[in-house]
KOLDO-115413 format. One record per atom (N, C-alpha, C, O): residue in three letters; atom name; x, y, z. Coordinates in Angstrom, 3 decimals, padded with zeros to 6 digits. Example, Ala and Ser with C-alpha at 12.3 -4.5 7.8 and 13.67 -1.06 7.14 Angstrom:
KOLDO-115413
[pt "ala", "N", [013.190, -005.690, 007.800]],
[pt "ala", "CA", [012.300, -004.500, 007.800]],
[pt "ala", "C", [013.200, -003.300, 007.800]],
[pt "ala", "O", [014.236, -003.319, 008.465]],
[pt "ser", "N", [012.850, -002.250, 007.080]],
[pt "ser", "CA", [013.670, -001.060, 007.140]],
[pt "ser", "C", [012.900, 000.030, 007.870]],
[pt "ser", "O", [013.409, 001.138, 008.039]],
This chain:
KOLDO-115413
[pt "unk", "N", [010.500, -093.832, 018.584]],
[pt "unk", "CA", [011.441, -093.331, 019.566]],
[pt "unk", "C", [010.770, -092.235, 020.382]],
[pt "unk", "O", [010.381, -091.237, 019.775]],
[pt "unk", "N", [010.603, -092.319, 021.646]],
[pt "unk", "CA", [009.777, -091.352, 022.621]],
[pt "unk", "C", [010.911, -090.249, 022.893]],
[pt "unk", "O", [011.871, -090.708, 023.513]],
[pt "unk", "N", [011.006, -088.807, 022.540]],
[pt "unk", "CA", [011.645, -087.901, 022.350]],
[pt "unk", "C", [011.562, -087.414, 024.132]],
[pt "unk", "O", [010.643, -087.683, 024.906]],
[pt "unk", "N", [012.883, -086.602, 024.448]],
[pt "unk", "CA", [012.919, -086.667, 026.081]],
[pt "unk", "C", [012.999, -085.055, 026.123]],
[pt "unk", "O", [013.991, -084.380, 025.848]],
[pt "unk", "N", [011.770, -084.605, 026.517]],
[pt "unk", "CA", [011.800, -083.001, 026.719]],
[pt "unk", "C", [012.648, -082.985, 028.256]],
[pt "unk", "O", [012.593, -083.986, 028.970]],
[pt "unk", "N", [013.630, -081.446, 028.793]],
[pt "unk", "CA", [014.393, -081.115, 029.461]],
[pt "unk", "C", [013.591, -080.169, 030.002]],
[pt "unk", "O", [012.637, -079.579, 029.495]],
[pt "unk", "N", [014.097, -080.078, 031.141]],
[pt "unk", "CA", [013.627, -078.530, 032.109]],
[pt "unk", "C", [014.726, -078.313, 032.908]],
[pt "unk", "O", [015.586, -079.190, 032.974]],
[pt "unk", "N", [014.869, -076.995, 033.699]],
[pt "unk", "CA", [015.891, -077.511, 034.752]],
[pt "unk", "C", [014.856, -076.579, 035.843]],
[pt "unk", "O", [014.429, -075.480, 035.490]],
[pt "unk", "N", [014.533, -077.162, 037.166]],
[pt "unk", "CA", [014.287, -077.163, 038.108]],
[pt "unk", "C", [015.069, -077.100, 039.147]],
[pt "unk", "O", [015.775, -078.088, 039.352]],
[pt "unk", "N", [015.146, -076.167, 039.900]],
[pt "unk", "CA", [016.234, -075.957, 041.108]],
[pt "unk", "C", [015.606, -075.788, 042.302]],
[pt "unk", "O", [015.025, -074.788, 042.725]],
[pt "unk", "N", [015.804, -077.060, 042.910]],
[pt "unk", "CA", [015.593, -076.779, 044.416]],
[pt "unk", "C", [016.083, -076.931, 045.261]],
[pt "unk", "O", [016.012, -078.069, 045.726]],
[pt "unk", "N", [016.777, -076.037, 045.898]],
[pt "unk", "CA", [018.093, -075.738, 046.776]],
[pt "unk", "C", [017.473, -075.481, 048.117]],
[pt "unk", "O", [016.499, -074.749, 048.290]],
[pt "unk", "N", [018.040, -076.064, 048.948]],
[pt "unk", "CA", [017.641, -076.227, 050.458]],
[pt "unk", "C", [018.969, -075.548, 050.835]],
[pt "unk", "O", [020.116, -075.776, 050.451]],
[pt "unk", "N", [018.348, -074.421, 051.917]],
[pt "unk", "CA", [018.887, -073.140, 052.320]],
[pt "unk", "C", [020.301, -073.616, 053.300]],
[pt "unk", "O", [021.295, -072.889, 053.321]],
[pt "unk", "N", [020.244, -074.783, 054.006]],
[pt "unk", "CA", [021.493, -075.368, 054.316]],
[pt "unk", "C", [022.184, -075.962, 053.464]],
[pt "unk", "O", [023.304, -076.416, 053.700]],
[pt "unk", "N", [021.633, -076.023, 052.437]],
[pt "unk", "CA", [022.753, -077.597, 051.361]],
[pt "unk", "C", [022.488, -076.648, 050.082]],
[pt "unk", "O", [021.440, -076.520, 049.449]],
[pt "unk", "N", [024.292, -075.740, 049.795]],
[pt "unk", "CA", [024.143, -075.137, 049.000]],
[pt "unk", "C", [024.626, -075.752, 047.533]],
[pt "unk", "O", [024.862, -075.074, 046.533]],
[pt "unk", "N", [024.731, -077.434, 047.664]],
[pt "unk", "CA", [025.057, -078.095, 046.228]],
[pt "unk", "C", [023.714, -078.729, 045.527]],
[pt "unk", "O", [022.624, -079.088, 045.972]],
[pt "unk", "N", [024.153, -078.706, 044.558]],
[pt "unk", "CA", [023.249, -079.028, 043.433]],
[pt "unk", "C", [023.580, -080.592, 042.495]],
[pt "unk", "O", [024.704, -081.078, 042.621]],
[pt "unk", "N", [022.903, -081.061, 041.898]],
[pt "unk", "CA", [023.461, -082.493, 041.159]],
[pt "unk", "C", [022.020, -082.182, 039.971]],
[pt "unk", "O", [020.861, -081.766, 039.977]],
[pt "unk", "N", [023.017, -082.691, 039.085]],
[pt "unk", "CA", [021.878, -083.073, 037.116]],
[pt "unk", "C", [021.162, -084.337, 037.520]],
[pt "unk", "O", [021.888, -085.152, 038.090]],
[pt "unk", "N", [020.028, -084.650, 037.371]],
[pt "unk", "CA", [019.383, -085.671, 036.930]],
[pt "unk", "C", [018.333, -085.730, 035.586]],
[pt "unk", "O", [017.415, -084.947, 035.342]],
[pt "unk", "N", [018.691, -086.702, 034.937]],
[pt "unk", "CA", [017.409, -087.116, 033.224]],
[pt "unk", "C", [016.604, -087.639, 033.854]],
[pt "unk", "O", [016.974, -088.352, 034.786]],
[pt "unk", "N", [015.608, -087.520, 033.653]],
[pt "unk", "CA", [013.813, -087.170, 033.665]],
[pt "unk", "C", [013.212, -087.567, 032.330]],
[pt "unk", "O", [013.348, -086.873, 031.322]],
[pt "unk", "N", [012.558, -088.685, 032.362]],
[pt "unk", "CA", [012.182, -089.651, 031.365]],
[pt "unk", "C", [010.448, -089.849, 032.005]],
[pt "unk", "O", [010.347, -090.776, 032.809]],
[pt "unk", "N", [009.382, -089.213, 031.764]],
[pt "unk", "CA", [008.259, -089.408, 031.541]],
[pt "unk", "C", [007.398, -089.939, 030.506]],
[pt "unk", "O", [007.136, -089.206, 029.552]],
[pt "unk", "N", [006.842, -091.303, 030.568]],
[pt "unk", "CA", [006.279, -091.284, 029.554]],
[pt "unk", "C", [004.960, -091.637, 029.369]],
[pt "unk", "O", [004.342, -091.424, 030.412]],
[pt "unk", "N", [004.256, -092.084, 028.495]],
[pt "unk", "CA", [002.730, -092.486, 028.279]],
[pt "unk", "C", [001.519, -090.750, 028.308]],
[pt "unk", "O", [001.457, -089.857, 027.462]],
[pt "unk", "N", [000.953, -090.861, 029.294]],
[pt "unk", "CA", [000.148, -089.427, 029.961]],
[pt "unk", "C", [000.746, -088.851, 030.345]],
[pt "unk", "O", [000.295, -087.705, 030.339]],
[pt "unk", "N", [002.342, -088.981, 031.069]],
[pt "unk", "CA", [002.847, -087.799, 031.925]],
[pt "unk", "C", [003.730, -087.124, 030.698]],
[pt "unk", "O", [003.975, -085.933, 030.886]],
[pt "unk", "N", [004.264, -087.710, 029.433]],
[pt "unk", "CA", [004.927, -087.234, 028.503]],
[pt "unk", "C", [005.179, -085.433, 028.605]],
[pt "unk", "O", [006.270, -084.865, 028.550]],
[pt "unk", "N", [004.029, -084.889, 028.740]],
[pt "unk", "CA", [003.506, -083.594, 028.771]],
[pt "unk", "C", [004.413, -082.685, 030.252]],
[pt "unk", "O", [004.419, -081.454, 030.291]],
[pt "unk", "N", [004.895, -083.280, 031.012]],
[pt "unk", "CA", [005.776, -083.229, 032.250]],
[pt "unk", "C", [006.825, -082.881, 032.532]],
[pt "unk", "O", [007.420, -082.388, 033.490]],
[pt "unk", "N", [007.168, -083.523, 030.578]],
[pt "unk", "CA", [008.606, -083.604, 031.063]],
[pt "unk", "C", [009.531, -082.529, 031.316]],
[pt "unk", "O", [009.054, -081.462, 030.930]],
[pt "unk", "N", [010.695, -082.416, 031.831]],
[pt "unk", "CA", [011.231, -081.173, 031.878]],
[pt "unk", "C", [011.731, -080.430, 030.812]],
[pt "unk", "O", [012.673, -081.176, 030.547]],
[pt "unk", "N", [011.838, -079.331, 029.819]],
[pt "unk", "CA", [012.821, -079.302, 029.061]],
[pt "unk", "C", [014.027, -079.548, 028.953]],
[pt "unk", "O", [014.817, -079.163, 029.815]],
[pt "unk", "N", [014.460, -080.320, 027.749]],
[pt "unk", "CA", [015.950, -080.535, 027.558]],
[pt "unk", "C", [016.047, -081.939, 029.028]],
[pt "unk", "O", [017.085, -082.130, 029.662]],
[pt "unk", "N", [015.068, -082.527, 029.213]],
[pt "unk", "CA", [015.186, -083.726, 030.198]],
[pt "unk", "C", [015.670, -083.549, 031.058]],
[pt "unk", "O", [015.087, -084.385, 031.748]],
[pt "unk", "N", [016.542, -082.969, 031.885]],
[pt "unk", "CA", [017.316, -083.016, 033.053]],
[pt "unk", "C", [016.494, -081.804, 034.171]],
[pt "unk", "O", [015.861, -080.836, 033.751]],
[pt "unk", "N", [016.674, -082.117, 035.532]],
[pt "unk", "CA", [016.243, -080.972, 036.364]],
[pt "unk", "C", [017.543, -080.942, 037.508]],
[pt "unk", "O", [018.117, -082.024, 037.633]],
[pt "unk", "N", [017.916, -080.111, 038.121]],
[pt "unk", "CA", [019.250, -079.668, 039.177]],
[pt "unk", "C", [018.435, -079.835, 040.533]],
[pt "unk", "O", [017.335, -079.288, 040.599]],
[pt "unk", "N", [018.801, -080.390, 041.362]],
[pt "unk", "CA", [018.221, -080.873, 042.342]],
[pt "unk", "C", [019.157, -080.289, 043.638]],
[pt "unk", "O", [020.256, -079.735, 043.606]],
[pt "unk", "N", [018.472, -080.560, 044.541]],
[pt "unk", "CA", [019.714, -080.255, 045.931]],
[pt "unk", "C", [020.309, -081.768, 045.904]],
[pt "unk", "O", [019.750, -082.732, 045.383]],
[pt "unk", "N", [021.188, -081.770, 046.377]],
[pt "unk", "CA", [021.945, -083.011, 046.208]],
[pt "unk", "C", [021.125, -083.773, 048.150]],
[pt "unk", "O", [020.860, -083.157, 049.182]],
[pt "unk", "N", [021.035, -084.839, 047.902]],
[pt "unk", "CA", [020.313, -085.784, 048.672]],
[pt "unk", "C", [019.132, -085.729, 048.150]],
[pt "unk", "O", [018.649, -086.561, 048.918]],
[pt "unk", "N", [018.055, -085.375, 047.327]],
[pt "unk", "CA", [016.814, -085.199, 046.739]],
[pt "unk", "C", [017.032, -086.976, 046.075]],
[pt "unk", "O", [017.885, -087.701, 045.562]],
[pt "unk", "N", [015.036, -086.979, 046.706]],
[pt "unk", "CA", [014.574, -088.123, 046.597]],
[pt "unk", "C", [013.680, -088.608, 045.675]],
[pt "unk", "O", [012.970, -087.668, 045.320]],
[pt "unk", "N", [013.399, -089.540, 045.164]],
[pt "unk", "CA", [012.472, -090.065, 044.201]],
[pt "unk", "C", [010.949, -089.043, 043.964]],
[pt "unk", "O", [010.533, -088.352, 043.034]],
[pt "unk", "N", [010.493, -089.355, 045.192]],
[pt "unk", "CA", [009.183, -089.062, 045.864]],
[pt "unk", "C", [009.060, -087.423, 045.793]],
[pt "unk", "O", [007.946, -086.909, 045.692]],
[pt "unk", "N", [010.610, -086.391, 045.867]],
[pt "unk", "CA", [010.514, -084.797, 045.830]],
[pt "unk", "C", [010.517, -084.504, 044.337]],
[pt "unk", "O", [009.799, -083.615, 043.880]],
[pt "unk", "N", [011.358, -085.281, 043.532]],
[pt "unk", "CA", [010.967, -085.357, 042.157]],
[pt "unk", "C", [009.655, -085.166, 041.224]],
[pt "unk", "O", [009.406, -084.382, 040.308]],
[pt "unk", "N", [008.761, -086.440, 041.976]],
[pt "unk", "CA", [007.754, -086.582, 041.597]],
[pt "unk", "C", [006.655, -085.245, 042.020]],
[pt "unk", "O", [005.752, -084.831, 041.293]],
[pt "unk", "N", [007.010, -084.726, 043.373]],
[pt "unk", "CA", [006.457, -083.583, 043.723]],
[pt "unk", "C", [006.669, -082.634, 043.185]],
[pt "unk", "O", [005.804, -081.816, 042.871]],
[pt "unk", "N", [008.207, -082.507, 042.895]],
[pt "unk", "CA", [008.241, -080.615, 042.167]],
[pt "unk", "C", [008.202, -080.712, 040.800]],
[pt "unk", "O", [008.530, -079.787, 040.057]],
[pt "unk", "N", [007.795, -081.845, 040.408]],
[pt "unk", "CA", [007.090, -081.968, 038.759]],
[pt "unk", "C", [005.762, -082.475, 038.750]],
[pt "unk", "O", [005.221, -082.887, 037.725]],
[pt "unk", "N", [005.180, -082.451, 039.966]],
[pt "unk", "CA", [003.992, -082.292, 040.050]],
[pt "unk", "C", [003.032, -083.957, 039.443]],
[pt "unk", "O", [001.818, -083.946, 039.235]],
[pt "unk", "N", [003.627, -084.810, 039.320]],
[pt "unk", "CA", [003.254, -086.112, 039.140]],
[pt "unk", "C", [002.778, -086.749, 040.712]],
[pt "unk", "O", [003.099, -086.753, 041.900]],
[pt "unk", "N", [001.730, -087.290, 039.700]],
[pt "unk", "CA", [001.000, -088.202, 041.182]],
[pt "unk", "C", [000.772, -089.598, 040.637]],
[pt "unk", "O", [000.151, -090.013, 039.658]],
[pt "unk", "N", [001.698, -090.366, 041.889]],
[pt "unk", "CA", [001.418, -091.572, 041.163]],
[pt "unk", "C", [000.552, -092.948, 041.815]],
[pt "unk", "O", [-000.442, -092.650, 042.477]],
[pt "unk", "N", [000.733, -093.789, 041.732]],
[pt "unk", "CA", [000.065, -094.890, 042.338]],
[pt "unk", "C", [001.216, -095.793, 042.171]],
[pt "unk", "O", [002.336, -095.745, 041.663]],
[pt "unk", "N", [000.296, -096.850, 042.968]],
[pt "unk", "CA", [001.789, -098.256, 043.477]],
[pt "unk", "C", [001.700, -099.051, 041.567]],
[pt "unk", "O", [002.497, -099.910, 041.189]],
[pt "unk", "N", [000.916, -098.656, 040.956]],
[pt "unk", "CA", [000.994, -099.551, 039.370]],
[pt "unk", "C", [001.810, -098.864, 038.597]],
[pt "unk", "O", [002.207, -099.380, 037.552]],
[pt "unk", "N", [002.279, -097.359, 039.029]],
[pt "unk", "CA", [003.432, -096.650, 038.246]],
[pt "unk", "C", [004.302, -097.817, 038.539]],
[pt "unk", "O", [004.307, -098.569, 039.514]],
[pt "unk", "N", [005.108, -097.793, 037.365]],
[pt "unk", "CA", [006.519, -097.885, 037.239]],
[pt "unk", "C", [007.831, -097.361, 037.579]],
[pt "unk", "O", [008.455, -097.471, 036.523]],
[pt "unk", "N", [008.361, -097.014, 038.172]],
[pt "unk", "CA", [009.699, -096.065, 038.572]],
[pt "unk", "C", [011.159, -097.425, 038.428]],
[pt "unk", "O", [011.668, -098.461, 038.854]],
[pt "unk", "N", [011.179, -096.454, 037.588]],
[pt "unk", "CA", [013.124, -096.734, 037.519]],
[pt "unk", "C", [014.111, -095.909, 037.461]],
[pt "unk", "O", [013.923, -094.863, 036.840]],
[pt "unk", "N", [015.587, -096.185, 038.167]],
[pt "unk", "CA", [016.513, -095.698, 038.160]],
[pt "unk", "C", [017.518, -096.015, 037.497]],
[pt "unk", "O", [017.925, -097.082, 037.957]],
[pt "unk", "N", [018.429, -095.531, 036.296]],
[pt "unk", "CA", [019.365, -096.099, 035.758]],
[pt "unk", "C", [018.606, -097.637, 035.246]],
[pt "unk", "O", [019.332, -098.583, 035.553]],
[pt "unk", "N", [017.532, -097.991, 034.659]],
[pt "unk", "CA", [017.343, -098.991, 033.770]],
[pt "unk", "C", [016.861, -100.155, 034.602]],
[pt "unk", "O", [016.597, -101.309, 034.265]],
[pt "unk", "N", [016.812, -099.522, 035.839]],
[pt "unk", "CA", [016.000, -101.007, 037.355]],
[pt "unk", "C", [015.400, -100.255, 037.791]],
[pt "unk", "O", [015.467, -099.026, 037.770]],
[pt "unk", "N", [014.350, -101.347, 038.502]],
[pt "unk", "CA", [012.732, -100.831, 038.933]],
[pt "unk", "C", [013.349, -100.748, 039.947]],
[pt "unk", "O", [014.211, -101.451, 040.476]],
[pt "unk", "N", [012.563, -099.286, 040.356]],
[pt "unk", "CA", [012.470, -099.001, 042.151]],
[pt "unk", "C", [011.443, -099.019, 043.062]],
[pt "unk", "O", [010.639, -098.100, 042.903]],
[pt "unk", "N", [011.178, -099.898, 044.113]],
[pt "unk", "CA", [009.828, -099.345, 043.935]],
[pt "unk", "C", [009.795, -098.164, 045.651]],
[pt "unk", "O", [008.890, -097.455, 046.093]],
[pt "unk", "N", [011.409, -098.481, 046.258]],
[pt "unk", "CA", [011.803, -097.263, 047.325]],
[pt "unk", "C", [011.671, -095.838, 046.680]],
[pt "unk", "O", [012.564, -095.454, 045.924]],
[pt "unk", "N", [010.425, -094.920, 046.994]],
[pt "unk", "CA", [010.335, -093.867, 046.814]],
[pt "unk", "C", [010.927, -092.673, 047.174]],
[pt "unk", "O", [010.939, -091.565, 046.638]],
[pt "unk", "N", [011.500, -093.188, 048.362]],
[pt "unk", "CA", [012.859, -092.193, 049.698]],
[pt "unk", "C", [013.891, -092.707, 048.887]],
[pt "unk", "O", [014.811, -092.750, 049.704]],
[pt "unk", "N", [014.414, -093.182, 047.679]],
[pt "unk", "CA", [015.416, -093.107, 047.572]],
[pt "unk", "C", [015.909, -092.174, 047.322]],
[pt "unk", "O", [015.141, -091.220, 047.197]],
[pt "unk", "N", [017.306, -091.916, 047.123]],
[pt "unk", "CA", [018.260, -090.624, 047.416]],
[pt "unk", "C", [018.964, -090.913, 045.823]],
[pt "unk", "O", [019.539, -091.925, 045.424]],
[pt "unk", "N", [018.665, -089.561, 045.065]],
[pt "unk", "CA", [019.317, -089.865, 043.619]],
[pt "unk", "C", [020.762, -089.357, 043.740]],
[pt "unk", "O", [021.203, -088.544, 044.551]],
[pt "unk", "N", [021.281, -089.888, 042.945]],
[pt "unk", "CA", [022.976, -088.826, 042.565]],
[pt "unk", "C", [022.887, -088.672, 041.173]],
[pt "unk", "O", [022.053, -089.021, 040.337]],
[pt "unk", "N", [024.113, -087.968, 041.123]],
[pt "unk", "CA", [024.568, -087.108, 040.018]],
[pt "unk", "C", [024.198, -088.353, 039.135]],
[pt "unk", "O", [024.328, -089.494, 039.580]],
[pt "unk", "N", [023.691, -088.074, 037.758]],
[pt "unk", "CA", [023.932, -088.395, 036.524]],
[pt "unk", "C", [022.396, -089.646, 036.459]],
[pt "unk", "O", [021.953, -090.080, 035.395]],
[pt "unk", "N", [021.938, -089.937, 037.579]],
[pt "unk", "CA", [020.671, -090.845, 037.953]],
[pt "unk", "C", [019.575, -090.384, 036.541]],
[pt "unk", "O", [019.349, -089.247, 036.127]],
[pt "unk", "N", [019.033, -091.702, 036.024]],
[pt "unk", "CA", [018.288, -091.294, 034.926]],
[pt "unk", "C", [016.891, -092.010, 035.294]],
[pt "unk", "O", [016.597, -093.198, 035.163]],
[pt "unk", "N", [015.974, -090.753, 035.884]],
[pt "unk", "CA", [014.192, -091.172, 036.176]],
[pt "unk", "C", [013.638, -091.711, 035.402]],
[pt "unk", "O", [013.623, -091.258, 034.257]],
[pt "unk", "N", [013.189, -092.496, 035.616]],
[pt "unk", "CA", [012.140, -093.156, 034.264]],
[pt "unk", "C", [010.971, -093.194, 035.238]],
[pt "unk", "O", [011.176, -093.610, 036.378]],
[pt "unk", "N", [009.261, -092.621, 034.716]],
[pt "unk", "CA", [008.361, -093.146, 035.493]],
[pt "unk", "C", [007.177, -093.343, 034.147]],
[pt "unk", "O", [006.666, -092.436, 033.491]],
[pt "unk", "N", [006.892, -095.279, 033.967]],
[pt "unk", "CA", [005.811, -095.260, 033.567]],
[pt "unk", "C", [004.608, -095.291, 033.728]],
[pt "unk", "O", [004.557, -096.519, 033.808]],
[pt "unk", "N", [002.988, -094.814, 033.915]],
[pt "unk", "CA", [002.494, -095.280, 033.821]],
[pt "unk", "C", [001.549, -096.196, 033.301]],
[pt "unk", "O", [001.691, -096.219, 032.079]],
[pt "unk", "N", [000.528, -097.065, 033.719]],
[pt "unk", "CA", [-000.200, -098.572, 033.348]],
[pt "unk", "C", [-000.872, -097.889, 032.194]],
[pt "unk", "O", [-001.286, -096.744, 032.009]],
[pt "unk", "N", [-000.838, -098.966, 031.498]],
[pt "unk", "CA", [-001.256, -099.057, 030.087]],
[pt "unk", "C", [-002.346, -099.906, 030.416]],
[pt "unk", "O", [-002.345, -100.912, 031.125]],
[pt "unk", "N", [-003.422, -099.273, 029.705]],
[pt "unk", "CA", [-004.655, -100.044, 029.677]],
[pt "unk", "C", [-004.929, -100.342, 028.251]],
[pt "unk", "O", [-004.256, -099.814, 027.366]],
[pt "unk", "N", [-006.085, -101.336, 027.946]],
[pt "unk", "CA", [-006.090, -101.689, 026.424]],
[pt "unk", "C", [-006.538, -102.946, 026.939]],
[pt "unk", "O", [-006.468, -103.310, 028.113]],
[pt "unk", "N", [-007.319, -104.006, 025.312]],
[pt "unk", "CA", [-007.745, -104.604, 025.786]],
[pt "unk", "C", [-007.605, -105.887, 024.262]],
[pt "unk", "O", [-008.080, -107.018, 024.361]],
């Protein structure tokens, strides 16, 4: 069972004074990422792609990204409340 560290991260844009929870599910190499306590507070309209930025993940088109349990592979998407990140990356092995 891959254990889901939490953080909370707030990034509030000086016109848009609401906020929304999102779970933050890193795993493989980025494990180390994750936020404490899994969730980070976002400005509400925050996108896949600002996620990946203010947790500092860099990814490539062979990451994996899912939302709520389906692959995404729209990076501008726009999360809401309760949205659960998943980003894997490629497993090598042979």
């Amino acid at each position: 069972m891959i254990s889901v560290v939490m953080c909370r991260v707030v990034q509030l844009n000086q016109e848009i004074n609401e906020v929304m929870v999102i779970a933050v599910k890193l795993m493989g190499l980025l494990k180390s990422k994750n936020p404490p306590r899994g969730t980070i507070e976002l400005r509400d309209g925050a996108t896949i792609e600002e996620v990946l930025q203010g947790l500092q993940v860099e990814t490539t088109p062979a990451f994996v990204i899912s939302v709520n349990g389906q692959i995404e592979r729209n990076r501008a998407r726009t999360l809401v409340e309760g949205d659960q990140l998943t980003v894997i990356p490629p497993v090598g092995g042979g």
